[in-house]
N, C-alpha and C positions, 0 to 999 in steps of 0.2 A: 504494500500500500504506500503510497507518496506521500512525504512528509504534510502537504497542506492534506491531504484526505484523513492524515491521523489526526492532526491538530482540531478541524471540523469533528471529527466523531468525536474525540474528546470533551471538546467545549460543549456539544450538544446531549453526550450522554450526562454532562455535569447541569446543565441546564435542566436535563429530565429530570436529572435528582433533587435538582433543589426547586423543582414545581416551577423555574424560572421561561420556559418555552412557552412560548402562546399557542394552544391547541384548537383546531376549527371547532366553534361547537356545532352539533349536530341541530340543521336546518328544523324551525319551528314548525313545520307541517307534522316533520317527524315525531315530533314529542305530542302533538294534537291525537295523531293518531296513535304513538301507544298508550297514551292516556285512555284514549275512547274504548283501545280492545283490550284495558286491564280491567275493565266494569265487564262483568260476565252476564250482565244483563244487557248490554249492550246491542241496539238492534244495526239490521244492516242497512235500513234507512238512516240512522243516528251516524254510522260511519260514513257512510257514502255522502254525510252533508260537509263532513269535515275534509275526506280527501278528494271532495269536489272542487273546495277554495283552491283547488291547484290543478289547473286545465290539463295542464301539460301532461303532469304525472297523470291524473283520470286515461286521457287517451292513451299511454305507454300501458297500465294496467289494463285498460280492453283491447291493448293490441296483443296482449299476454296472453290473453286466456282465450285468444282466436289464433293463436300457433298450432302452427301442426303439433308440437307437442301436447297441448293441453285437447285438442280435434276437438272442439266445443260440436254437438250435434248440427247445430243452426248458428249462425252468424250472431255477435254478440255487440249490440250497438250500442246498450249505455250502463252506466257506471254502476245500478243498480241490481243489472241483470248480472256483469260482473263479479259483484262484491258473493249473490247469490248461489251465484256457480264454485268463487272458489271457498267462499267459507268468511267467518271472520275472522279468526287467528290467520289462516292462511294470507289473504286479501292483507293484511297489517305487515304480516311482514315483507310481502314482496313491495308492497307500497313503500316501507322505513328504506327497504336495499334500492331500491330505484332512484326516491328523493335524495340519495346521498350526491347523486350526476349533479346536484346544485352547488357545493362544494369543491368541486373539481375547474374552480375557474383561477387564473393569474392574472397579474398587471405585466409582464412580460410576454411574450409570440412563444420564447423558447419556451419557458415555462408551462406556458399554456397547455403547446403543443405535448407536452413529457405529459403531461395530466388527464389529456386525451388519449396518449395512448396507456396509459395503467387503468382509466374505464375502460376502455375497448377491451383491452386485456381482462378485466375485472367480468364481465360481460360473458366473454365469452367461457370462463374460469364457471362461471354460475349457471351458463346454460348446460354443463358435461357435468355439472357436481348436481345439478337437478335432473339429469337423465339417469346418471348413476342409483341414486341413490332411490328413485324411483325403480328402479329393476332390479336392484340387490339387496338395497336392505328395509326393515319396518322404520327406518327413521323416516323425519319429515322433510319432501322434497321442498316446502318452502323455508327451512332453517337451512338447507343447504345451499342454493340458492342464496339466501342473503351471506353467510360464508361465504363465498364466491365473488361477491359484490364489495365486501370489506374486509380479504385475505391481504388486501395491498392498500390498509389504508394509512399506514404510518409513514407512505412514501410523500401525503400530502405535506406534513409539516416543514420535512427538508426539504420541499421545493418550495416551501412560501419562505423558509430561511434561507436558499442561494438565491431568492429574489435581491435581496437584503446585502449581498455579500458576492459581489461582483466575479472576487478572485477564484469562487467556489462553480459560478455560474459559465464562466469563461473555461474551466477544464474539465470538459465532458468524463474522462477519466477516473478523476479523483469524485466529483459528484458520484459515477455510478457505484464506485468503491462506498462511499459513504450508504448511499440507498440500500447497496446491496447489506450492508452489518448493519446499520439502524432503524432501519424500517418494522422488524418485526416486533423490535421494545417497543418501539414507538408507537406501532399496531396497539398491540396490549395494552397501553397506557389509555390510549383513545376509546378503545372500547369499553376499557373498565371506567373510565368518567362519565363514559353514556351510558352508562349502567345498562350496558348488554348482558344478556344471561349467560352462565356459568357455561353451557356447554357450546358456546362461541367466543366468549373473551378470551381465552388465549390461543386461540386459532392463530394469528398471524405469528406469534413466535413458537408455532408447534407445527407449523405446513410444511417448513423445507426438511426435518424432523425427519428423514427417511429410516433412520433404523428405530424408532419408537416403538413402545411396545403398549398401549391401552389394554383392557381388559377384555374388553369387547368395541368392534367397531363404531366409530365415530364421526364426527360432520367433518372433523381437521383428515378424516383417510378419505372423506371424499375429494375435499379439495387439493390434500395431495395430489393425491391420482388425475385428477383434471389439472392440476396444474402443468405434473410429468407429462403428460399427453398431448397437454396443450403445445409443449412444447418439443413434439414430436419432427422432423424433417426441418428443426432450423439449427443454426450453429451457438443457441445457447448449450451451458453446460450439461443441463437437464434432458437434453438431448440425447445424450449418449450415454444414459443408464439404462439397464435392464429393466423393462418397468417389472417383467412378469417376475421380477428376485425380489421385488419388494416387498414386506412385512402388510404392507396396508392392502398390497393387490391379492395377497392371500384370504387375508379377513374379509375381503369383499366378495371372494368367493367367486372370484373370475375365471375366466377360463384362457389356459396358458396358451391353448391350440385356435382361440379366436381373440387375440386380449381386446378389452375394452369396445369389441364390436354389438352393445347391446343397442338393437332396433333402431331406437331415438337418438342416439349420439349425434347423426349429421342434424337432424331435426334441430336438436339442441341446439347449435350453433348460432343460430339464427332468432332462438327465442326470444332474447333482451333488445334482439336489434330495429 
């Protein structure tokens, strides 16, 4: 690592320590709605009023549940027949992982740009860890899904701090060194202040985790494996591992002779987009 890439991870993991880093908070829609789906009485009219006040997300939500993965019978035109179809827990959290795309903006191009593609990345991380986990295991494919959406969200801070620090911003190198070792604290720290539940907050620093041993399988070996996958035919490192040697592709109970080809996988790819 390059001496400024140490000096930056330095100062920044000392800043995590002493609570001194500014952290995005998590966009007020988000907290409207799990306010709304922590009332178990909660109707889907009540919800659909509140993740209405946000156009955007309403349409990304019924563009969701009219994918071929989700094969709705009939075309699904508005936000209440939506919320209907997928449930309210459900409906909330694909809502909280969507709203987070508000968050993902810079006052720099480069920046920006770096932000755009760890959503895109993020996205696509979500539609393979919601297909997975839907054909393999009894977990919830919309907690996986929202894993998948915020497996990479500690990369925000250090990009809103090389806004800030020119010499950090100017050496594509030494930045990715940093992203690559701080991101997953920085993951965790962020999801534990938005008071994410237990079996998602330390997802980001338990994904790249490849020899992990859980007790039984989990949201953090779906989004491994989608992430391993995701990064199948490019020259990241992730690349050129065995996925089918992995601990988490075993627990998932995949198959070494077809890996990772369950039904909806291409399907998937396209569902966030």
């Amino acid at each position: 690592m390059s001496e400024l890439a140490e000096k930056i991870q330095q100062d920044l993991v000392e800043a995590i320590d002493n609570d001194d880093l500014v952290l995005p908070t998590l966009p007020e829609v988000a907290l409207q709605i799990r306010r709304a789906a922590e009332d178990p009485e909660v109707s889907v009219t009540a919800l659909s009023k509140v993740i209405g006040r946000d156009t955007a997300l309403s349409a990304r939500l019924i563009k969701v549940v009219n994918s071929p993965m989700l094969r709705a019978t009939q075309e699904v035109t508005d936000l209440n027949a939506a919320i209907t179809r997928l449930g309210v827990n459900y409906s909330s959290n694909l809502a909280i992982g969507l709203v987070m795309e508000q968050i993902f903006h810079a006052r720099s191009e480069v920046v920006e740009q770096k932000m755009r593609d760890v959503w895109r990345k993020s996205l696509q991380i979500a539609g393979i860890s919601y297909a997975l986990c839907r054909s393999h295991t009894q977990l919830k494919p919309d907690q996986a899904a929202l894993g998948g959406l915020v497996h990479q969200i500690g990369v925000l801070p250090i990009l809103t701090y090389a806004e800030d620090h020119y010499e950090l911003l100017s050496d594509p190198v030494s930045l990715n060194h940093v992203i690559e070792h701080i991101h997953p604290l920085l993951g965790d720290k962020l999801l534990q202040v938005w008071e994410f539940p237990e079996r998602l907050a330390k997802l980001p620093g338990q994904y790249l985790d490849l020899k992990r041993q859980p007790q039984q399988v989990d949201y953090v070996d779906l989004v491994q494996m989608a992430t391993v996958h995701g990064y199948q035919g490019t020259d990241h490192p992730l690349a050129q591992i065995d996925i089918t040697a992995l601990p988490s592709f075993k627990r998932l109970g995949l198959d070494p002779n077809n890996p990772l080809l369950c039904n909806d996988l291409e399907e998937s790819q396209s569902m966030f987009y």
